[in-house]
N, C-alpha and C positions, 0 to 999 in steps of 0.2 A: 504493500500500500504506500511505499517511499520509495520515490522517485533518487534514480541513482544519481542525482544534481544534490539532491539534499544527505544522501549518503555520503557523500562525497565532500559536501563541505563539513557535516559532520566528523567525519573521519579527517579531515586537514587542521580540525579544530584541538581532536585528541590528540593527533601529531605535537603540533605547538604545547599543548599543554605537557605532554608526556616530556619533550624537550627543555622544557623551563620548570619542571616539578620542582621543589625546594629537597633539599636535605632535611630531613626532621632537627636534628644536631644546630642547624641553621636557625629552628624557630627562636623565639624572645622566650617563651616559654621552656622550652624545651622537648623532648624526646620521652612520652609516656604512653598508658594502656588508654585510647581512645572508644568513649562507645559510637560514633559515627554517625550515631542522630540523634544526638541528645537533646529532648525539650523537655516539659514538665509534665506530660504524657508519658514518660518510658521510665518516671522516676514513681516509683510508689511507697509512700510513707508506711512502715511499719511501727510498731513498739518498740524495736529493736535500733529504730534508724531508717536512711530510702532505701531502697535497693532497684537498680540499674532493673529495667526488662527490656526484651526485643532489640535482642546484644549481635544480630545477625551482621553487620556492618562493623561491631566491634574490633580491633586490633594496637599494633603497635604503629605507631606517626608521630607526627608534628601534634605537639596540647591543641594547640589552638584547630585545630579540625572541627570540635569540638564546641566550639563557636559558630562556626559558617552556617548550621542551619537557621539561627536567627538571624543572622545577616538575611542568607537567601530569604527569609520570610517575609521583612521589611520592604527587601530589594526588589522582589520578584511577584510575592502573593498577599503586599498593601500591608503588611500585619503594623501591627500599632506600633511603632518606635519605642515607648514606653517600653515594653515588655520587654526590648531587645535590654534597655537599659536598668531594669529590675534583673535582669539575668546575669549581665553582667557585674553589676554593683553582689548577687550574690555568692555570683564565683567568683568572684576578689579580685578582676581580671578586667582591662581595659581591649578593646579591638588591639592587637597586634599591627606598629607601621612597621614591618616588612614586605618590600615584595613577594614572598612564599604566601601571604595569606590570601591576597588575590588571588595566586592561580588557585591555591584551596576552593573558594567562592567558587571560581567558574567550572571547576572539577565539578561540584557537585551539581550547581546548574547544568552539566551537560550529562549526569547521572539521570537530573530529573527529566532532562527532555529525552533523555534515551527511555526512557521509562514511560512516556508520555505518549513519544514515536510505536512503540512496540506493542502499545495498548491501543492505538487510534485506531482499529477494524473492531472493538468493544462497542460503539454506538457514534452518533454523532457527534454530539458533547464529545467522547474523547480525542474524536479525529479533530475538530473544531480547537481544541486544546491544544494537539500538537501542533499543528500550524503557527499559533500563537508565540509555542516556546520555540519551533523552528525559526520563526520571523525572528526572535532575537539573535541567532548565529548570521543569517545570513547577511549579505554588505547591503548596507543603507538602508536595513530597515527594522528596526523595533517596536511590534506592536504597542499600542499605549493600553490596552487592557490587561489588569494584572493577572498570574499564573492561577489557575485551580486547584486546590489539591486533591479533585478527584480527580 
């Protein structure tokens, strides 16, 4: 259902990114056990403490991985800035100014469109969605309507 034009820049996109990836050792933070999409959904309060769920993206990186999904939330799918900065005020932690954390962001925006791309024969809404997040790769055009997370 994707045309081999949008494959294709797709795939020029993960080149570049693959090419400019950071060293973890590189980040401000440092080199730790990352869970990969960490927001206040995959945290759940026990008696005991939180405890991490839906660890399936979890591993070893760059901290600030860790971060990028409220970035992309803000950046991509309108979420309230506030939130982004309640999150960060609680992990003790300011956005990282390195270059490494950018390509982070755009790693996983092209996660989410790859995600997006591969689900668009699901119904209209999803094809309609992926166009959306494809129009942000391609040159000279960025939809102005923000990302879905369905």
């Amino acid at each position: 259902l994707t045309d081999a034009r949008d494959l294709g820049l797709l795939g020029d996109h993960i080149a570049r990114l693959r090419a400019s990836w950071p060293e973890p050792g590189d980040d401000p933070l440092g080199e730790a056990l990352v869970h990969g999409d960490l927001h206040r959904h995959n945290a759940i309060a026990t008696p005991d403490g939180p405890v991490l769920a839906d660890l399936e993206l979890a591993g070893v990186g760059s901290a600030s991985a860790d971060l990028v999904p409220h970035v992309v939330a803000v950046r991509r799918y309108a979420a309230d800035p506030d939130v982004l900065e309640a999150f960060l005020r609680g992990y003790g932690r300011a956005l990282p100014a390195w270059p490494g954390f950018e390509v982070l962001v755009e790693a996983y925006e092209m996660w989410a469109t790859a995600w997006a791309v591969a689900n668009r024969g699901g119904s209209d809404e999803l094809a309609a969605e992926a166009t959306v997040r494809l129009d942000h790769w391609r040159p000279g055009r960025d939809s102005a309507r923000p990302w879905s997370l369905r």
